[in-house]
C-alpha positions in Angstrom: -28.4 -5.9 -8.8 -26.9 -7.3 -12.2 -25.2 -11.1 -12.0 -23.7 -13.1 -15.5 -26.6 -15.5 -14.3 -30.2 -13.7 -15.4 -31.8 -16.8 -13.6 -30.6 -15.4 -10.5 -31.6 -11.7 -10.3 -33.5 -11.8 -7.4 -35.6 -8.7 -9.2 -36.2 -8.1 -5.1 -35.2 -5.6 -2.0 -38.7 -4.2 -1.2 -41.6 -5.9 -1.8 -44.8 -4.0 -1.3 -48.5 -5.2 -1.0 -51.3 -3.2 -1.5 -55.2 -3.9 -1.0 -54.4 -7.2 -0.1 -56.5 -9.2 2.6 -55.1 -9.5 6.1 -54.4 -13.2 5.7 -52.8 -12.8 2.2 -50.7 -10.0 3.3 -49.1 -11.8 6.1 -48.3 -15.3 4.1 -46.8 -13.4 1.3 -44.6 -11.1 3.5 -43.5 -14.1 5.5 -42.8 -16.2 2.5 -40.2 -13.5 1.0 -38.9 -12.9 4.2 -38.8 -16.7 6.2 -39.2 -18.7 2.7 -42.3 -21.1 1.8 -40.7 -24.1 3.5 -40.9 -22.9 6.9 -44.2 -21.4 6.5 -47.2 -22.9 7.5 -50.7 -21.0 6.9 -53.8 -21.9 9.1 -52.8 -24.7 10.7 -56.1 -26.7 12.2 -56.7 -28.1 15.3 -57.6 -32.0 15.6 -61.5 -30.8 15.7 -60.6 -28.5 12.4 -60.8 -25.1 14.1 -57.9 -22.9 13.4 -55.0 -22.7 15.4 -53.9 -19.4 14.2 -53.6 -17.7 10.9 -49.8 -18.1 9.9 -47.0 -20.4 11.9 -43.8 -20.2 11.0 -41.6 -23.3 12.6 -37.4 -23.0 11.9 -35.4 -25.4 13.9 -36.2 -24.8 17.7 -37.9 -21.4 16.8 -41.4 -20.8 16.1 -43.8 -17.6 15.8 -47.4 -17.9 16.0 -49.2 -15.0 14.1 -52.6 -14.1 14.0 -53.5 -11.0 11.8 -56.5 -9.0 12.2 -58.3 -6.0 9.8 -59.2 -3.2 12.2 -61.6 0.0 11.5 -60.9 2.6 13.4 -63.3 4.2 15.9 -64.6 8.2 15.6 -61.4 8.7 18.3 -58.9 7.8 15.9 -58.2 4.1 17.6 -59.2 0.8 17.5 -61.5 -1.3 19.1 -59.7 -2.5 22.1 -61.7 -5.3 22.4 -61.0 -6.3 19.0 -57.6 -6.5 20.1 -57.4 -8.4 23.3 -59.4 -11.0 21.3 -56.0 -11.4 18.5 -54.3 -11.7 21.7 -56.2 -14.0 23.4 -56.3 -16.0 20.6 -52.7 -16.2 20.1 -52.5 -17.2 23.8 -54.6 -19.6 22.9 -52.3 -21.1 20.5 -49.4 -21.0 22.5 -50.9 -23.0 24.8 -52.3 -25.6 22.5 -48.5 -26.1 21.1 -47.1 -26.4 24.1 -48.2 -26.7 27.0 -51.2 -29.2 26.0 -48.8 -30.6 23.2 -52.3 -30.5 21.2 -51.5 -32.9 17.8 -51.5 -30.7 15.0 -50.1 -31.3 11.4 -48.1 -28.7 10.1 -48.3 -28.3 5.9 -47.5 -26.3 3.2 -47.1 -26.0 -0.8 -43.5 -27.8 -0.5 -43.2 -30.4 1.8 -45.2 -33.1 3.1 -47.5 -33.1 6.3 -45.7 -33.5 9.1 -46.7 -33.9 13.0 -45.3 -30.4 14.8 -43.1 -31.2 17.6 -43.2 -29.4 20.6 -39.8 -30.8 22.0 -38.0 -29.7 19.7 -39.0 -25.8 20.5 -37.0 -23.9 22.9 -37.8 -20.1 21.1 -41.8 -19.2 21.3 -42.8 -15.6 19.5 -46.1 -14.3 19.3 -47.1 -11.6 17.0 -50.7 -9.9 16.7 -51.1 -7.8 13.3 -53.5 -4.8 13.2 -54.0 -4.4 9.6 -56.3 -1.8 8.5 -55.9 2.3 9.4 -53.1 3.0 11.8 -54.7 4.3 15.1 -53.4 7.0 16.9 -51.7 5.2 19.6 -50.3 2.6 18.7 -49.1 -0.6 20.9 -45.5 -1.7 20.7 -45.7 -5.2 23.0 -48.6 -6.4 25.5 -48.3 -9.7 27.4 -50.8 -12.4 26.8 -50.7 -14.0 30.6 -46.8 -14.3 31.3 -45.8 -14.4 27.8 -44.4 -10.9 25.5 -46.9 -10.4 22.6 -45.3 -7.9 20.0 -48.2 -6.1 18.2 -47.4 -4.6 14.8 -49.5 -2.6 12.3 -49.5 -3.0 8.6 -47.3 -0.7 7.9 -44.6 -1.8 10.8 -45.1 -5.4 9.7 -44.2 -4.4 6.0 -40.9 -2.7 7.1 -40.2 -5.0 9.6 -40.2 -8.0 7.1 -38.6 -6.4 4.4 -35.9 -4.5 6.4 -35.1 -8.1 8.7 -35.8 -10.5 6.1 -34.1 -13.5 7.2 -35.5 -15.9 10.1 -32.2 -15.1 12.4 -32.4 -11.4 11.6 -36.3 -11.0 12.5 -36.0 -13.3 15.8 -32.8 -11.3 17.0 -35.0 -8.0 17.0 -38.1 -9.5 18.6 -35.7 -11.2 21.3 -33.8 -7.5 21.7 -36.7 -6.1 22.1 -38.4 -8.3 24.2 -35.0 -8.1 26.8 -35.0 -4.6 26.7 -38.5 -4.1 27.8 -37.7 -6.1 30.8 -35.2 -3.4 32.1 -37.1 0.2 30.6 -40.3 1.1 32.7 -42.3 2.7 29.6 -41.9 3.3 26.1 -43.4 6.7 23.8 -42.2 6.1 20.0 -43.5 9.6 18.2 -43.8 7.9 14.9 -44.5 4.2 15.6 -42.2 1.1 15.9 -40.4 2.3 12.9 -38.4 4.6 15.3 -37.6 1.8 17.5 -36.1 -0.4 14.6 -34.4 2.8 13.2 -32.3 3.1 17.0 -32.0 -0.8 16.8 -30.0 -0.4 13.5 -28.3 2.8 13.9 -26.8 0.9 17.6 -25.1 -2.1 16.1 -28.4 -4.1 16.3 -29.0 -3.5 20.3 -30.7 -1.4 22.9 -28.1 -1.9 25.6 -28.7 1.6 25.9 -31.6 1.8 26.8 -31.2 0.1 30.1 -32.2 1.2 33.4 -34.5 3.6 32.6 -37.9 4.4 33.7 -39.1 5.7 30.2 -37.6 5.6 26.8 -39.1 8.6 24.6 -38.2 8.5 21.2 -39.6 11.0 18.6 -40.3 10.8 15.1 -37.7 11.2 12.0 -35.1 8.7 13.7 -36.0 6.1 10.7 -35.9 8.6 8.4 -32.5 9.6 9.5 -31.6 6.1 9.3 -32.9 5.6 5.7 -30.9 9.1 4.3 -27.3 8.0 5.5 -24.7 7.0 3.1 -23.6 4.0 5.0 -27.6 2.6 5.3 -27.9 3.0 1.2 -24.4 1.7 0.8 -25.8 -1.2 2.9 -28.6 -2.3 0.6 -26.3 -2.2 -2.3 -24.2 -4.4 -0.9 -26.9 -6.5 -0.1 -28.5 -7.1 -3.2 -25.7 -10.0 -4.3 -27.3 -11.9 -1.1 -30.3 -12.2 -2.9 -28.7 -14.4 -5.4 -28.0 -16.8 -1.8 -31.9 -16.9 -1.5 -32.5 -18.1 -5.1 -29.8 -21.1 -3.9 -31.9 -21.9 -1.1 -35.2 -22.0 -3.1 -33.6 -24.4 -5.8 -32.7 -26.7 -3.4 -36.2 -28.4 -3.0 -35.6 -28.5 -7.4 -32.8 -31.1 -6.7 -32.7 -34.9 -6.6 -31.9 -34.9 -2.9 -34.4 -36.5 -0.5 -32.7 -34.5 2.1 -33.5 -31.1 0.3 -35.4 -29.5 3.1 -32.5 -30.1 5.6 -29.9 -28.6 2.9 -32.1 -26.0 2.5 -32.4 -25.1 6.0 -28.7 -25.1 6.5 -28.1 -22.5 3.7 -31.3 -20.8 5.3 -29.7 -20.3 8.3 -27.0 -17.4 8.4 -27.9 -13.9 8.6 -28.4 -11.0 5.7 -25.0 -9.8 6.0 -23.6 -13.7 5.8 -25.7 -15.0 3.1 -23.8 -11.7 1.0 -20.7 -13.3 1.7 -21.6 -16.4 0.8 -23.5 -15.0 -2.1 -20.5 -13.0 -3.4 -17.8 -16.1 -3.2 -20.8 -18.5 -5.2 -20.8 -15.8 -7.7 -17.1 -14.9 -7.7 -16.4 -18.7 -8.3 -19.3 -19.1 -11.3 -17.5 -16.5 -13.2 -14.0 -17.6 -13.0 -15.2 -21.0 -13.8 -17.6 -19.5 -16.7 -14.1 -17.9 -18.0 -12.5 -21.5 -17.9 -15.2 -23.5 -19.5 -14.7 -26.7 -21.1 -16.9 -29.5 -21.8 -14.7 -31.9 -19.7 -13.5 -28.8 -17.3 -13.9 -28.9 -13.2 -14.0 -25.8 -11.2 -13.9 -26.5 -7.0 -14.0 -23.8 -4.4 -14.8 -24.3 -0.3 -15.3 -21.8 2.1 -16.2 -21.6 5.7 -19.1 -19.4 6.5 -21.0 -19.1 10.2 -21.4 -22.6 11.7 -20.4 -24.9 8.5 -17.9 -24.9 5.1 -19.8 -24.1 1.8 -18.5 -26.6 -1.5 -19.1 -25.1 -5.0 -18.3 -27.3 -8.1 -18.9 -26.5 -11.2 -18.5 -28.9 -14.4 -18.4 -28.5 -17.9 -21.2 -30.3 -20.1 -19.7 -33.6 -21.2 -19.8 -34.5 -17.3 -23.0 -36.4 -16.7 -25.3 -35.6 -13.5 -24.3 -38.5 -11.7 -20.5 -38.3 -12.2 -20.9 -34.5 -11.1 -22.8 -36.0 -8.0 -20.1 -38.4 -7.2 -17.5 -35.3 -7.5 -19.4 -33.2 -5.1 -19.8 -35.8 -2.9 -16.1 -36.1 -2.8 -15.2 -32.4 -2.3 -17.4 -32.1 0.6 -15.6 -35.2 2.2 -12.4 -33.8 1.3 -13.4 -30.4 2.6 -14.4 -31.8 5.9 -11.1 -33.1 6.5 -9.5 -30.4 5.6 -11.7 -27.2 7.1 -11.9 -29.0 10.6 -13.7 -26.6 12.4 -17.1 -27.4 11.0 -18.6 -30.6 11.2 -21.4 -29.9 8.7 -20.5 -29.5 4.7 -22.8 -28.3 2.0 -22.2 -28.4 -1.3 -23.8 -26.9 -4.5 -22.9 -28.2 -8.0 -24.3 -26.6 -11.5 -22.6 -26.2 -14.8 -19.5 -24.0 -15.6 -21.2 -22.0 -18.0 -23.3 -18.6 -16.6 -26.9 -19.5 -18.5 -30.3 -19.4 -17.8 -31.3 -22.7 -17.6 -29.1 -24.8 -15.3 -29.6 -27.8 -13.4 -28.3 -27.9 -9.7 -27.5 -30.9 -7.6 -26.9 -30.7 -3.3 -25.2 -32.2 -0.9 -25.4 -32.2 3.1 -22.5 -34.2 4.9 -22.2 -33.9 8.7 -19.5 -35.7 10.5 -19.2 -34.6 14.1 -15.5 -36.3 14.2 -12.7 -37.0 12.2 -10.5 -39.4 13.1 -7.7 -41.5 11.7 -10.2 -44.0 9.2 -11.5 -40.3 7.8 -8.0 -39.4 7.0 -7.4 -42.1 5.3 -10.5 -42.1 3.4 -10.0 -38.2 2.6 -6.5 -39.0 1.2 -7.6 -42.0 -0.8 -10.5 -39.7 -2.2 -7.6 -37.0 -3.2 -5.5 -39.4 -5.0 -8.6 -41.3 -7.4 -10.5 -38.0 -8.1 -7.0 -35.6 -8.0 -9.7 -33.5 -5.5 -8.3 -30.4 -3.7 -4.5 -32.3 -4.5 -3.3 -28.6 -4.5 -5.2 -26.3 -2.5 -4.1 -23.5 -0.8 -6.2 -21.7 2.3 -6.9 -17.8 1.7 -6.8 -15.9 4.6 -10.8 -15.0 4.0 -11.2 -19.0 4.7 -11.7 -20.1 1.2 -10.3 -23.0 0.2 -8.9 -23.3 -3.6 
C-alpha cells in the first residue's frame, strides 16, 4: 500500500511467526489482529494461579484462550489427554468469570488495571490452540460441558487471525460457526479448518447452506480456490488503505484525551471492509487539505460510517493545539446536529500538511438526543466559528 503519509503505511497484510513459543505466538497474533488495548495476557486468579493464557475482553464480548505445544504420538496425533486438559482448563475459566464472578484484574502494556466485569458480558468464546505438528485428524469444535470450544491448530490460528483481523470479523465466524454446528450432524474437512473458512468466504460470510444436514464433507483445495480468484486478490488490495484506519486507532492512546481508550474502541469497532471506507475518506480528505495548506488554513469533512459520524479537521501550523481542540470540538457538535442518525461523534484532528511527524488530537461526543437547546447551540457554534456554514451532504453520507 503507498499513502502521502509514510507514518501511516501499515507495512502489514500477513504477519507470520515462526519458532515462536506457544504463549508468544498467540499474544502477538491477537495484538495485530484485536489490538494491545483489548488484550490481556495471563490474567491471575486472586490466589495468583493463572486464569488462562490470553483474554481478550471488547465491549460485551470476550474470548478466553489457552494455547498448548503438542508432540505428536508414533500414530500421527496428539495426546488426547493433553487436550481435554486445554479444555478443561478453559472450562475452568469460564466458570471463574462468570458464573463464580471470581475478582480478577485485567492488565495490559496500555491501560491501567482494571476489575473485569462480568455483567457487562453477554458474548463468551472459548478457543483451545494446539501449537506444535498438525495431527492427522484434526478437531474443528468440542464442547467443554454445555458450552462450544473451537479448537485451532497453529497453522489455522495464523490464517484465521490474519484473514479475520478485526474483533467483529473474528467473532462473526466463531458465532457462524458455532450456529451452524447446531443444525449439521457431522463435519469431515479434507484439509483442515482452512476449508471451512474458505466456504465461509466464498458464501457471503455464512453457512446457511449447510443446514439440515446430517454430515457436511468438505475436501481439500476449496481455500486454495478461494486464495487464486481475481475478486479474493482484488479484495486484499483494496484492503490495504484500511490499514491506515488501524494506525488511527493506535494513535489514539498518543493523544491528550483521558477518554482515549473509549475513542479508541469506537474507531475499533466496524468491520475490515468499513474501516476501508473510513480509511479511504480520512485519506481522501488529508490530501485535498495537503493540496490547500496554509499556515492559518482549515480543512473539515464528516461522514457517517456503521453506528456513528466520523469528523476529520485538519489545520495549518499557525493554529495552536488548543485552538485546534476547540475547532474539533465544535465540528463534532455541529455534526451531531446535523447527521442525526447517530448519536455518537468522533473526531480526528492533525495538521494539513502529509508529514511524518504529526501530532493528533480526539474527540468522543455522544448525545442520545437533540432537542430544541442543541439547535440552538449548534447554530450559535456555526455563526462564531463559520463551522460547516456551507455544507452540502454527498450522497455517499459525507458531509462537506
Amino acid at each position: 500500500m503507498h499513502t502521502d503519509d509514510p507514518d501511516m503505511t501499515p507495512g502489514k497484510h500477513y504477519f507470520r511467526l515462526k519458532g515462536q513459543s506457544a504463549e508468544n505466538f498467540l499474544q502477538q497474533l491477537a495484538h495485530q489482529t484485536f489490538l494491545v488495548d483489548w488484550c490481556f495476557p495471563n490474567p491471575k486468579l486472586p490466589d495468583g494461579k493463572e486464569l488462562c493464557d490470553l483474554l481478550v475482553v471488547f465491549e460485551s464480548t470476550v474470548i478466553i484462550w489457552q494455547a498448548k505445544d503438542l508432540k505428536l504420538g508414533n500414530d500421527g496425533n496428539v495426546n488426547e489427554k493433553q487436550v481435554e486438559k486445554n479444555l478443561r482448563q478453559l472450562g475452568g475459566a469460564r466458570r471463574q468469570l462468570m458464573d463464580l464472578k471470581t475478582p480478577i484484574v485485567l492488565e495490559n502494556s496500555r491501560r491501567t488495571s482494571e476489575p473485569f466485569d462480568p455483567s457487562t458480558i453477554s458474548d463468551v468464546f472459548l478457543v483451545s490452540v494446539l501449537l506444535g505438528e498438525t495431527p492427522a485428524v484434526q478437531h474443528l469444535a468440542t464442547r467443554v460441558k454445555s458450552h462450544q470450544c473451537h479448537v485451532l491448530n497453529r497453522e489455522f490460528t495464523e490464517i484465521a487471525l490474519n484473514e479475520l483481523d478485526t474483533i467483529g470479523d473474528f467473532c462473526r465466524y466463531l458465532r457462524e460457526k458455532e450456529r451452524v454446528r447446531e443444525h449439521v450432524g457431522s463435519f469431515i474437512l479434507e484439509g483442515g479448518e482452512k476449508e471451512l473458512l474458505g466456504y465461509y468466504l466464498l458464501n457471503g460470510r455464512s453457512f446457511a447452506k449447510l443446514e439440515g444436514h446430517n454430515m457436511v464433507y468438505l475436501e481439500e483445495g476449496t481455500w486454495n480456490d478461494l486464495k487464486s480468484r481475481p475478486e479474493y486478490i482484488a479484495r486484499l488490495q483494496a484492503d490495504e488503505v484500511s490499514y491506515v484506519w488501524d494506525e488511527l486507532i493506535e494513535r489514539a492512546h498518543t493523544g491528550d484525551s483521558c477518554e482515549y481508550e473509549k475513542i479508541a474502541r469506537e474507531l475499533a469497532r466496524p468491520s475490515r471492509f468499513d474501516r476501508r471506507c473510513l480509511a479511504t475518506a480520512y485519506v481522501e480528505a488529508h490530501r485535498i487539505a495537503h493540496a490547500r495548506n496554509s499556515d492559518r488554513g482549515i480543512f473539515r469533512r464528516a461522514m457517517a460510517g456503521g453506528n456513528m459520524t466520523v469528523c476529520f479537521l485538519f489545520t495549518g501550523d499557525a493554529v495552536s493545539r488548543e485552538d485546534r481542540k476547540a475547532l474539533l470540538d465544535s465540528l463534532c457538535f455541529v455534526t451531531r446536529g446535523m447527521i442525526q442518525n447517530h448519536s455518537v461523534v468522533v473526531g480526528i484532528a492533525t495538521e494539513m500538511a502529509i508529514r511524518r511527524e504529526s501530532s493528533f488530537d480526539y474527540c468522543l461526543l455522544h448525545i442520545p438526543e437533540w432537542g430544541p437547546e442543541q439547535q440552538r447551540e449548534m447554530e450559535r457554534l456555526q455563526e462564531q466559528t463559520g463551522t460547516l456554514t456551507r455544507a452540502k451532504m454527498c450522497p455517499s453520507g459525507k458531509c462537506v
